[in-house]
C-alpha positions as CSV (number, residue, x, y, z in Angstrom):
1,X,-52.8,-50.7,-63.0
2,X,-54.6,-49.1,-60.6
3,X,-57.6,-51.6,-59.5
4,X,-56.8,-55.2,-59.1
5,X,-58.8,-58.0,-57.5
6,X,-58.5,-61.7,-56.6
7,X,-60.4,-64.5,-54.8
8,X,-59.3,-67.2,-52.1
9,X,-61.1,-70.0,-51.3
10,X,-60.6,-70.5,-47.3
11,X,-61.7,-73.8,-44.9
12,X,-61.1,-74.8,-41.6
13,X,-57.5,-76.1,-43.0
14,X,-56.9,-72.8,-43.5
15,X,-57.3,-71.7,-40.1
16,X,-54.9,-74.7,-39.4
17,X,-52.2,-74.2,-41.3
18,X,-51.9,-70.3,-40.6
19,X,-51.8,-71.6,-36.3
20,X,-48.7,-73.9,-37.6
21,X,-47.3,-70.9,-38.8
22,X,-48.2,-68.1,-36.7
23,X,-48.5,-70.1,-33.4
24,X,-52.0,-68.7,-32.5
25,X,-53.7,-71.6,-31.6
26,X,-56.5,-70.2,-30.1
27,X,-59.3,-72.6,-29.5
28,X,-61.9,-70.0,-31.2
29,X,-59.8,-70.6,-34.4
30,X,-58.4,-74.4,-34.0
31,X,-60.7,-76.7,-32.0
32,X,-63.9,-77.2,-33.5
33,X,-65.6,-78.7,-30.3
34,X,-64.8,-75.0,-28.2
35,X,-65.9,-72.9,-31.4
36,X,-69.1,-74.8,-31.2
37,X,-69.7,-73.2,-27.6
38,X,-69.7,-70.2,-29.1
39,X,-71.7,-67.7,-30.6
40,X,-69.8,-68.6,-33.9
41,X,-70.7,-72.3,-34.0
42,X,-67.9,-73.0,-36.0
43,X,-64.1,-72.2,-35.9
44,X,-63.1,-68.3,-37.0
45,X,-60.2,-67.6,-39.1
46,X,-57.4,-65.6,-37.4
47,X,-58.0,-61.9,-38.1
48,X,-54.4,-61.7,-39.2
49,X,-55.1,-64.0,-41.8
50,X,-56.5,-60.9,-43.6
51,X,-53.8,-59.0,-42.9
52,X,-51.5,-61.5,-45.0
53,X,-53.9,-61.5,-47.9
54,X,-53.9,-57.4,-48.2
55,X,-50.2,-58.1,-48.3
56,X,-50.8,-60.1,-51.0
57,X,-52.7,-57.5,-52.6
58,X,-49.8,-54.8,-51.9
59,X,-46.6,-57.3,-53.5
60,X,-48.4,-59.2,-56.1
61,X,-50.5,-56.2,-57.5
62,X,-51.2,-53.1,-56.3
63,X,-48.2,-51.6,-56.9
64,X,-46.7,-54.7,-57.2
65,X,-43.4,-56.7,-57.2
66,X,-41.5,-53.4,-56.8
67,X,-44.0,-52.4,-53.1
68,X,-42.2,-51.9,-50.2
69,X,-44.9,-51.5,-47.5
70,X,-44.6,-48.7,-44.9
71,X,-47.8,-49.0,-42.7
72,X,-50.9,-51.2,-43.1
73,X,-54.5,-50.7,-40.9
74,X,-57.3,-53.0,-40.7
75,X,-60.5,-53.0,-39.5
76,X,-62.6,-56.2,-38.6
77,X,-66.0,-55.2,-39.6
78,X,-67.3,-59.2,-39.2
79,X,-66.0,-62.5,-38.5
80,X,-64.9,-64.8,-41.4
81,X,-66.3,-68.2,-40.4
82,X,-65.1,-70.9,-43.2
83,X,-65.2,-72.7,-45.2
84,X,-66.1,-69.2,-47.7
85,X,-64.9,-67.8,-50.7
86,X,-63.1,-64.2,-50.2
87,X,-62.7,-61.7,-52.9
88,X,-60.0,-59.1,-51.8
89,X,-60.8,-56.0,-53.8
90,X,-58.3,-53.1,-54.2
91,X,-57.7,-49.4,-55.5
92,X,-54.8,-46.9,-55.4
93,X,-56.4,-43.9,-54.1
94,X,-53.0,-41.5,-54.6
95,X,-49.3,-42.1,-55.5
96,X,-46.8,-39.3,-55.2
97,X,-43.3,-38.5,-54.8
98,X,-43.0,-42.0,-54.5
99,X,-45.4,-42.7,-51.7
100,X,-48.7,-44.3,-53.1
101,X,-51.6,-45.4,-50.4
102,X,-54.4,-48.4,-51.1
103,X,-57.8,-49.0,-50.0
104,X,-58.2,-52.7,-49.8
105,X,-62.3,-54.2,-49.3
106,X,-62.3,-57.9,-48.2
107,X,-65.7,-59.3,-49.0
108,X,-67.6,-62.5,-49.4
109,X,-67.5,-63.4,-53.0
110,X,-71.2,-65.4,-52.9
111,X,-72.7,-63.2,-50.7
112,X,-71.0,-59.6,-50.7
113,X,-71.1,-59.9,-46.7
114,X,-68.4,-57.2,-46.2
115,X,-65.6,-58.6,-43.6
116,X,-62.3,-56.3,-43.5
117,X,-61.7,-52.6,-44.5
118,X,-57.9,-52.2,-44.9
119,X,-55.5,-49.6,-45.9
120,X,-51.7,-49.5,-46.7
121,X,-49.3,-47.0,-47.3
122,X,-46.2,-47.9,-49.6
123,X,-43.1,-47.0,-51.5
124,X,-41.5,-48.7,-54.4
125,X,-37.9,-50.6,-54.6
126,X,-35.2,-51.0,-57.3
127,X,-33.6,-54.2,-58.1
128,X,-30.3,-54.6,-60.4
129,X,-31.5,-57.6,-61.9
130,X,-34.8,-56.9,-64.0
131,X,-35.0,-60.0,-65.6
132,X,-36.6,-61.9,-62.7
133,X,-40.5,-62.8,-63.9
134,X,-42.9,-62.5,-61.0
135,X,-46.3,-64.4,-61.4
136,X,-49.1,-63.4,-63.3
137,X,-52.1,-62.5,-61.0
138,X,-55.4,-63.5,-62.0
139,X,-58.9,-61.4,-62.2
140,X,-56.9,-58.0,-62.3
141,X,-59.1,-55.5,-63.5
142,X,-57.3,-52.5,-65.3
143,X,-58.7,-48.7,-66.1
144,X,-57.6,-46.7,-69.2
145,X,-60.3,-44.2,-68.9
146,X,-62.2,-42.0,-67.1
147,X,-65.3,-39.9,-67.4
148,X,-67.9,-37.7,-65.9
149,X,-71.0,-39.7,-65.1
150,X,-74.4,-37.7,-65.8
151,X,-77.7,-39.6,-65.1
152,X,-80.8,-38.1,-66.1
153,X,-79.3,-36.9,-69.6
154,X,-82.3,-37.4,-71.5
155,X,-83.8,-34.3,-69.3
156,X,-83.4,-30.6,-69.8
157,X,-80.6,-29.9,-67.3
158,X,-78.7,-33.2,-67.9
159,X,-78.7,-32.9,-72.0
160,X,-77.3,-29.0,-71.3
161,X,-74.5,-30.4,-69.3
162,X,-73.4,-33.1,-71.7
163,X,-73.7,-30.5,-74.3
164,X,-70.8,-28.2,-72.6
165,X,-68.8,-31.0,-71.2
166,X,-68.2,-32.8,-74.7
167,X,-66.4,-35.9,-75.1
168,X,-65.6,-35.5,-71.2
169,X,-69.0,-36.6,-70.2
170,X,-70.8,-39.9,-70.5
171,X,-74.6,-39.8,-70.2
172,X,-76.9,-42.3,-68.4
173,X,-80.6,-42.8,-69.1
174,X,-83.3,-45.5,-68.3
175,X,-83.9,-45.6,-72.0
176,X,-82.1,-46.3,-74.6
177,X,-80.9,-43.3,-76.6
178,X,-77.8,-43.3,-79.2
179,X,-74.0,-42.7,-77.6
180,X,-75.5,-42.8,-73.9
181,X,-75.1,-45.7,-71.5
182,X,-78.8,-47.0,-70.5
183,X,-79.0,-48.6,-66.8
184,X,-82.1,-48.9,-64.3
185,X,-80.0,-49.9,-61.6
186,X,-76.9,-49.4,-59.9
187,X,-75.9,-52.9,-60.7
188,X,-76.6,-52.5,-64.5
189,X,-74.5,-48.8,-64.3
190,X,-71.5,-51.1,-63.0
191,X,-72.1,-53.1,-66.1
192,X,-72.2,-50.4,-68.4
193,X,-69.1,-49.1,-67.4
194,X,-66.8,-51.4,-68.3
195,X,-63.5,-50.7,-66.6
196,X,-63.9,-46.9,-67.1
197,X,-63.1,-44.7,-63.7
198,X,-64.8,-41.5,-62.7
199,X,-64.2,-38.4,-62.3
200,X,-67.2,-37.1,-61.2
201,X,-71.1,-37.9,-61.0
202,X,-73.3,-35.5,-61.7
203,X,-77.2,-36.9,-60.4
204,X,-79.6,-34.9,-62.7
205,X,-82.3,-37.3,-62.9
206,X,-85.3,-37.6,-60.7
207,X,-89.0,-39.0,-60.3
208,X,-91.7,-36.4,-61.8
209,X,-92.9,-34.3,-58.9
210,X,-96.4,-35.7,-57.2
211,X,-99.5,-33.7,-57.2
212,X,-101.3,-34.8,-53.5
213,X,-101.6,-33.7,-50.5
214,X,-100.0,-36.2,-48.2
215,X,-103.3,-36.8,-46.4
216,X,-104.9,-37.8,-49.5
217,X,-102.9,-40.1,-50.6
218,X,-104.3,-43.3,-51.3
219,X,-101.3,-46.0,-51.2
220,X,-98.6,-44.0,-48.9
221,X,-96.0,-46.5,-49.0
222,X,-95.9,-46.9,-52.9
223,X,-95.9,-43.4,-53.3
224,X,-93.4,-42.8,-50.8
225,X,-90.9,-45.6,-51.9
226,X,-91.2,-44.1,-55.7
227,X,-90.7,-40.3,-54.6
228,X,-88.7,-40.3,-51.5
229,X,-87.2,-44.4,-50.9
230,X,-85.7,-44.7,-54.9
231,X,-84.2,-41.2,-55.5
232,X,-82.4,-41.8,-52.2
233,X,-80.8,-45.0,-52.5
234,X,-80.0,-44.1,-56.1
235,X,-78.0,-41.4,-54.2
236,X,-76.6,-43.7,-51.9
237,X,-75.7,-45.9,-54.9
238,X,-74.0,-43.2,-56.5
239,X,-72.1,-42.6,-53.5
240,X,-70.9,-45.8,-53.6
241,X,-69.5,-46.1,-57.2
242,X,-67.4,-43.6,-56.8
243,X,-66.2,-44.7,-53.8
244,X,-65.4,-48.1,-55.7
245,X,-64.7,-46.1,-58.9
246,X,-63.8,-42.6,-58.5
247,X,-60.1,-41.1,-59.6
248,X,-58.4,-38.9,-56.8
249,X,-60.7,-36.2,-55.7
250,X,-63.5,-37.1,-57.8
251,X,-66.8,-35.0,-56.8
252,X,-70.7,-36.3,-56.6
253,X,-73.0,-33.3,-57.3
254,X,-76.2,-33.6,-56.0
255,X,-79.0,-31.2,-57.7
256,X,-81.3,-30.2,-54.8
257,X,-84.0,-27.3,-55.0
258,X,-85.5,-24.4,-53.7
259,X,-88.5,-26.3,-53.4
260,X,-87.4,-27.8,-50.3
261,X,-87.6,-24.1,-48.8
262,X,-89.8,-23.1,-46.2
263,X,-92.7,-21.1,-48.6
264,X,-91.7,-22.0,-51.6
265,X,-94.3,-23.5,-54.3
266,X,-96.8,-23.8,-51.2
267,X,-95.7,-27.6,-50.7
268,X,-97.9,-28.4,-53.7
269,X,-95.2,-31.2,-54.6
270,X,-95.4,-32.5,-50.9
271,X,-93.3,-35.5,-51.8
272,X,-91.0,-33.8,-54.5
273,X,-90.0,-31.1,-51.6
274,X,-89.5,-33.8,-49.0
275,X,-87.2,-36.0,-51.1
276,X,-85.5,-32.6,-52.5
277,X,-85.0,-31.6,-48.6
278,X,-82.9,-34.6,-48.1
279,X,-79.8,-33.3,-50.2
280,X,-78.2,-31.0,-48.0
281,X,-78.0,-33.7,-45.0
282,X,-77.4,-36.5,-47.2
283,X,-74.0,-34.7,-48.6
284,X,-72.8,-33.7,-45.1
285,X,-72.9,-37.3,-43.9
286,X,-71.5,-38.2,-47.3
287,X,-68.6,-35.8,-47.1
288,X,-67.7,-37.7,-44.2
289,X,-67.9,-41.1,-45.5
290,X,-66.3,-40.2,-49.4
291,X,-63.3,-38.5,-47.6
292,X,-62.1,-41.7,-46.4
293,X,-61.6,-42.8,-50.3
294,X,-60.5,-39.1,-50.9
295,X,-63.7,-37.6,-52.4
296,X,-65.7,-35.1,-52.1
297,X,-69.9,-34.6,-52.2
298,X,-71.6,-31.8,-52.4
299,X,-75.1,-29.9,-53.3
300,X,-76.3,-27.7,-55.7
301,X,-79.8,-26.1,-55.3
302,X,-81.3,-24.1,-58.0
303,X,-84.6,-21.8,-58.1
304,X,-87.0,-22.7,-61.2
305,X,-85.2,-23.3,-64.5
306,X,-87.2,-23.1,-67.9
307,X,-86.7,-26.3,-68.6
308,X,-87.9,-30.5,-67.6
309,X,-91.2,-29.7,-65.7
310,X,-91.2,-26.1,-65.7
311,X,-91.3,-26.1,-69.5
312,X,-95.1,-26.5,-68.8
313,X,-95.3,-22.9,-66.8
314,X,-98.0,-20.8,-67.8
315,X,-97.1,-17.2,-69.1
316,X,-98.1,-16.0,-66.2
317,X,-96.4,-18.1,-63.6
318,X,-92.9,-17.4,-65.8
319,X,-93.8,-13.4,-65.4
320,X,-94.1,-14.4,-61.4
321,X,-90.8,-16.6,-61.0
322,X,-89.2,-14.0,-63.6
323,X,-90.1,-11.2,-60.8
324,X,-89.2,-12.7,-57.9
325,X,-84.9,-12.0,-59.4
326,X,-83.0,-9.5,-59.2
327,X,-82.2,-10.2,-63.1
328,X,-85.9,-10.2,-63.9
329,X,-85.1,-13.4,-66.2
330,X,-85.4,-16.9,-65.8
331,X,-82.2,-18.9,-66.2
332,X,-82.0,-21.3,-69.1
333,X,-81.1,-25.3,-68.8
334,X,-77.5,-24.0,-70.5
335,X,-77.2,-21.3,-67.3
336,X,-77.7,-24.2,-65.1
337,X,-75.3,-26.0,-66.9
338,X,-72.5,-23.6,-66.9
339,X,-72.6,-23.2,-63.4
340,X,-72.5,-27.1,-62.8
341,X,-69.2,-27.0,-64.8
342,X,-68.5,-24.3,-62.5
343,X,-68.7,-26.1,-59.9
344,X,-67.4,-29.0,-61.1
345,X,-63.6,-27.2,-62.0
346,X,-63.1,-25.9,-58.7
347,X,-60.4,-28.9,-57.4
348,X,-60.5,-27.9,-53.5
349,X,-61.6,-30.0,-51.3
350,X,-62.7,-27.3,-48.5
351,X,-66.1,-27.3,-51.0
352,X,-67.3,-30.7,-49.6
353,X,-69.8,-30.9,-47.3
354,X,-71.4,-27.8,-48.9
355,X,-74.5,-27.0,-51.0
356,X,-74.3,-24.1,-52.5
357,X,-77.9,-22.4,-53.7
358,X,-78.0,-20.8,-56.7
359,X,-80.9,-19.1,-57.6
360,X,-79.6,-15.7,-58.6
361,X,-80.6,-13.9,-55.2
362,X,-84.7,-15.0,-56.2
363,X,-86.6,-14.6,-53.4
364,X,-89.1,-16.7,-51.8
């Protein structure tokens, strides 16, 4: 088992009977009439309250009766003010030579208000007797697979990558097309999954470029939320499932393009370059945030590829891109693939943070 999960139902008792035990009978927690002085309004449960339900997590599931914890860290993110009902959420991010560490999420189970980030560090015991039955935890979630998630598979580039990765990929579309897992929404993808983990998500899909000039647009925010708002929380959304989902040093690949270049394509896709422009920043800052649940982000910008929208080219424009590389060809939607499996096989972690461009040396 490596993903487990439980909820607790906690009340002002709660913050009660942990004082009797702990002797912290701080007013903010205890006395109802002070708490209502403050900014609270109502009594806060002790902070190390938390800290007893991640140990919970660590000697009831993840790893279990056999945990011997070595170091645990918490961080308060927001006060839990019962009465509330708390969903403790856990994953094993690694285990070797006996050592095994634990991201632990402590969240509100109605509203998803996000309370404690922990982490834990443990080893495992032996016992002589092995006949001792510990108690069966409820709402465990377990995961036998795992999988590389490709959105936009119905496109050019995202059908090409399926195609080389096999039965190691698992395809996503808005649609629904046979042996592919159809989701509009993050939410939905969740669904879809099942209990499947990831080892990496590839983000091929994207809006159709625009055709305006910004200053003649006639609804800017509409056209701004479809082209530039959706693709970049569906990024950010991304992010997060592997963060919840990934295996150990599971990669995001975002596809970026030369289109967010200075000069190229004359910023005839004003809204298409701005939201492609935003790859490169968004997987530094997401380099930083992934490493914390050991994975990785990075970029992949390519030049135009005869295939999706440029399958519409004139003969003319082809002869033009064609010219502008040193190879005098235009790669295919299987080139693109091969070096998105490329990039996908190299294991080091040095690579996140980057975004590589790939264009076969074209020039502007």
């Amino acid at each position: 088992m490596t993903e487990a999960s439980f909820d607790v139902d906690v009340t002002a008792e709660s913050a009660l009977a942990f004082a009797g035990v702990s002797g912290d009978w701080n007013p903010l927690h205890t006395d109802a009439a002070h708490a209502a002085r403050t900014a609270y309004r109502r009594p806060v449960l002790h902070g190390a309250f938390s800290a007893g339900l991640v140990s919970r997590m660590a000697g009831m599931y993840l790893p279990g009766r056999d945990c011997l914890l070595h170091a645990l860290d918490l961080k308060f993110v927001a006060p839990i003010v019962p009465p509330a009902t708390l969903r403790v959420s856990g994953h094993i991010t690694s285990e070797r030579h006996g050592i095994g560490h634990v991201k632990v999420a402590i969240t509100d189970a109605a509203t998803g208000t996000h309370y404690v980030t922990a982490s834990y560090q443990f080893g495992r015991h032996q016992a002589d007797d092995a006949t001792t039955s510990a108690p069966t935890p409820a709402r465990v979630e377990t995961t036998d697979e795992s999988t590389i998630l490709v959105t936009g598979a119905s496109g050019g580039l995202g059908r090409a990558l399926i195609a080389r990765l096999g039965s190691r990929a698992t395809g996503v579309t808005r649609t629904p097309i046979e042996g592919m897992l159809t989701a509009a929404s993050i939410d939905e993808l969740r669904a879809a999954l099942g209990t499947r983990r990831l080892d990496a998500i590839v983000h091929c899909a994207w809006p159709s470029p625009d055709n305006q000039r910004l200053v003649a647009l006639g609804d800017p925010s509409g056209a701004v939320a479809h082209h530039v708002s959706e693709p970049l929380s569906q990024m950010i959304g991304l992010a997060q499932l592997l963060a919840e989902r990934g295996t150990a040093n599971a990669p995001l690949l975002l596809i970026g393009s030369t289109a967010a270049m200075p000069g190229r394509h004359n910023y005839r896709m004003p809204l298409y370059t701005l939201s492609k422009s935003l790859v490169p920043e968004l997987v530094r800052i997401l380099a930083v945030e992934l490493a914390a649940t050991s994975h990785r982000a990075m970029g992949v910008v390519f030049d135009v590829i005869e295939t999706g929208m440029n399958q519409r080219l004139s003969a003319s424009a082809r002869i033009a891109h064609a010219n502008r590389a040193p190879s005098g060809q235009l790669p295919s939607a299987d080139d693109a693939a091969a070096q998105l499996e490329w990039m996908l096989a190299g294991p080091g972690w040095l690579a996140s943070g980057a975004t590589v461009t790939l264009s076969g040396g074209a020039l502007p």
